[in-house]
KOLRO-580075 format. One record per atom (N, C-alpha, C, CB): residue in one letter; x, y, z. Coordinates in steps of 0.2 Angstrom, whole numbers, padded with zeros to 4 digits, always signed. Glycine has a CB too. Example, Ala and Ser with C-alpha at 12.3 -4.5 7.8 and 13.67 -1.06 7.14 Angstrom:
REM KOLRO-580075
A+0066-0028+0039/A+0062-0022+0039/A+0066-0016+0039/A+0057-0022+0045/S+0064-0011+0035/S+0068-0005+0036/S+0064+0000+0039/S+0070-0003+0029/
REM end
This chain:
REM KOLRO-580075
X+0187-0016+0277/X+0187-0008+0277/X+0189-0005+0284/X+0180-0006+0275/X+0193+0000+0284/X+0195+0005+0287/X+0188+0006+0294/X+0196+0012+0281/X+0188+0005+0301/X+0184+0006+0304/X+0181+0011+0303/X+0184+0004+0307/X+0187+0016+0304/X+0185+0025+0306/X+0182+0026+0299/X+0192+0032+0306/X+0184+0022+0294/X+0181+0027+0288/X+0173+0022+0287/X+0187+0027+0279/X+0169+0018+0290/X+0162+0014+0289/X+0161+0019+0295/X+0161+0004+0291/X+0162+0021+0301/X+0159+0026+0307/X+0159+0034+0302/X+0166+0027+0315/X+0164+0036+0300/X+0162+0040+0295/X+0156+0041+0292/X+0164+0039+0291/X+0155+0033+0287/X+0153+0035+0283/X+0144+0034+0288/X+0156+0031+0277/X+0144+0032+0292/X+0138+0030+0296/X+0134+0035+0297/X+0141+0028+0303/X+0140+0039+0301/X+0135+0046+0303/X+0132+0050+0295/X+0143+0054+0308/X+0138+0049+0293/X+0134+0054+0285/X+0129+0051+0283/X+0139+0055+0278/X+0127+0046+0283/X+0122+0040+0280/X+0118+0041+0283/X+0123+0033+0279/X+0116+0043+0288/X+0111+0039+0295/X+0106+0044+0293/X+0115+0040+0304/X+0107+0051+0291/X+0099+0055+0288/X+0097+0050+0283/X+0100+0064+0283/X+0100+0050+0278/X+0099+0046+0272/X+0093+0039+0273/X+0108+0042+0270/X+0099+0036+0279/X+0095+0031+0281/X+0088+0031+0284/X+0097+0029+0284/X+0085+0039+0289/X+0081+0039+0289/X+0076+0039+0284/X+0082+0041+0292/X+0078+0044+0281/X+0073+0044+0275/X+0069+0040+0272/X+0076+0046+0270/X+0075+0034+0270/X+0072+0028+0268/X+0066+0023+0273/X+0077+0025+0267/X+0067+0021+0279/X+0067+0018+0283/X+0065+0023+0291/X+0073+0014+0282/X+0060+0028+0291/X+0057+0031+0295/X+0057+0028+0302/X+0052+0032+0292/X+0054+0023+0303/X+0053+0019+0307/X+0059+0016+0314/X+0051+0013+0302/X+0066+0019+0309/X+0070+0016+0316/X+0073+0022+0318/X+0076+0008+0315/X+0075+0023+0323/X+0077+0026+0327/X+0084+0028+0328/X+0075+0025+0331/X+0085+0033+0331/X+0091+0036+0332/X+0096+0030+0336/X+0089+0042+0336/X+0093+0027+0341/X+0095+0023+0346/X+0097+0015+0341/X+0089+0021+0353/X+0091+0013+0338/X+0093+0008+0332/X+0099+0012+0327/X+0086+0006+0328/X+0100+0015+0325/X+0105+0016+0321/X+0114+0017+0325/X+0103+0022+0315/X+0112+0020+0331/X+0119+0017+0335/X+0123+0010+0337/X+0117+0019+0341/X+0115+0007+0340/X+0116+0001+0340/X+0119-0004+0335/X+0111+0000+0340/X+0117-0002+0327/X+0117-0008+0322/X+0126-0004+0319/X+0108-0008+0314/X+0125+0001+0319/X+0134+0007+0317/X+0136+0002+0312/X+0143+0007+0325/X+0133+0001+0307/X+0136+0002+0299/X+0137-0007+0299/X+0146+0008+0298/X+0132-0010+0304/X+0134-0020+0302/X+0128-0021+0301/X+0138-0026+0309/X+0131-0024+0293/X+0125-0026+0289/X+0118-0029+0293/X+0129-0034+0284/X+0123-0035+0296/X+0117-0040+0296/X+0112-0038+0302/X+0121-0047+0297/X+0114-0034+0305/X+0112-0030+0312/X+0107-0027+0310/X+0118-0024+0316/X+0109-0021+0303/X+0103-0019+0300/X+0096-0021+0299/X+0105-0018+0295/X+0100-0027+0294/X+0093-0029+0291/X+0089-0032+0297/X+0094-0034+0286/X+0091-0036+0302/X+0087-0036+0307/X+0082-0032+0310/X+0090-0036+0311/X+0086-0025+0312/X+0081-0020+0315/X+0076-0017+0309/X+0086-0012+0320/X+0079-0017+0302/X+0073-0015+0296/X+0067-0020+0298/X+0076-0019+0288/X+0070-0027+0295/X+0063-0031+0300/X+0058-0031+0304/X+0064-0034+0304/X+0063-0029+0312/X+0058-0029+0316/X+0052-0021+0316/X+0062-0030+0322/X+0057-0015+0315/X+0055-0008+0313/X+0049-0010+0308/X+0063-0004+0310/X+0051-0011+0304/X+0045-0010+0298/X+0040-0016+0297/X+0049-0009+0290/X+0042-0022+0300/X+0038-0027+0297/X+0038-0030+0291/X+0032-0026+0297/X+0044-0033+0292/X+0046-0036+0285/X+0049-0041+0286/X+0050-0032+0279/X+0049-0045+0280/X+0054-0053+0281/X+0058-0051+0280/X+0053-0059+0277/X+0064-0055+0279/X+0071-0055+0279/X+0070-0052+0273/X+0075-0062+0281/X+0070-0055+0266/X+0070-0055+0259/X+0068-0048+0258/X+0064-0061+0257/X+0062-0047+0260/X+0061-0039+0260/X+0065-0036+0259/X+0058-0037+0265/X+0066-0036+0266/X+0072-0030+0272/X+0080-0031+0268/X+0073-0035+0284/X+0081-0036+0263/X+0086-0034+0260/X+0085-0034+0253/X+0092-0037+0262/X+0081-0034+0250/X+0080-0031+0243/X+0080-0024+0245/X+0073-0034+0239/X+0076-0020+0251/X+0074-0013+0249/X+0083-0011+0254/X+0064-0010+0253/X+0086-0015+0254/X+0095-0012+0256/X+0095-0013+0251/X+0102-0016+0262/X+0096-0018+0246/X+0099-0015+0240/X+0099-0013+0236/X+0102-0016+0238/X+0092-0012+0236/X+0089-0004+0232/X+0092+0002+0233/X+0081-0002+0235/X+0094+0001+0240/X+0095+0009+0245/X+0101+0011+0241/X+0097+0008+0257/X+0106+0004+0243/X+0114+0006+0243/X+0116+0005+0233/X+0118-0001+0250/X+0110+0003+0230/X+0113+0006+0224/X+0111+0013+0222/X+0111+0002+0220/X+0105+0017+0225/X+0106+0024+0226/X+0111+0026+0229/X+0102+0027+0228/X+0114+0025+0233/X+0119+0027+0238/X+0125+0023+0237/X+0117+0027+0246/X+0129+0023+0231/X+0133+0018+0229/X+0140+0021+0231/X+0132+0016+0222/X+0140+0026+0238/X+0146+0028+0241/X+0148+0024+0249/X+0144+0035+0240/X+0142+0023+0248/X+0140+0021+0259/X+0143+0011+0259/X+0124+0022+0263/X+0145+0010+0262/X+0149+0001+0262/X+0146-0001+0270/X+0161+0000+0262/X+0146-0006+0270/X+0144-0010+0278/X+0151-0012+0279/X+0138-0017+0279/X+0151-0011+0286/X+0155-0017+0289/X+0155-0023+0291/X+0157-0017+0293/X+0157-0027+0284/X+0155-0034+0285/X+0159-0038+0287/X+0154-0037+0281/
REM end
C-alpha cells in the first residue's frame, strides 16, 4: 500500500482509535503510524492484554472500520 495513503489514513483513524482503546496516547499512536505489529504491542502494554486479546479486539475494530489498512 501507497505510504501517503496508510499516513492518511492514520491521522483520520487515530480519533476512531482512540475511542476504542482509551488508554494509549497521542505519542503512542505517532510512534506505532499505521504498523500493525507496533500496534498490537502498545494495545498490550496500554491496556493489559495478551497478545491474543490485543488482536482479536483489532479485528473487531477494523471489521467496523473496514476502510482503515495497516502497513504491513
Amino acid at each position: 500500500m501507497n505510504e501517503d495513503r496508510v499516513a492518511g489514513n492514520w491521522k483520520q483513524f487515530k480519533g476512531k482509535i482512540r475511542e476504542q482503546w482509551g488508554k494509549l496516547t497521542d505519542d503512542d499512536l505517532d510512534v506505532v503510524a499505521g504498523k500493525r505489529d507496533q500496534f498490537i504491542g502498545r494495545i498490550q502494554e496500554r491496556q493489559g492484554l495478551v497478545k491474543e486479546e490485543a488482536e482479536n479486539q483489532l479485528k473487531d475494530w477494523q471489521a467496523r472500520n473496514p476502510d482503515f489498512r495497516f502497513d504491513d
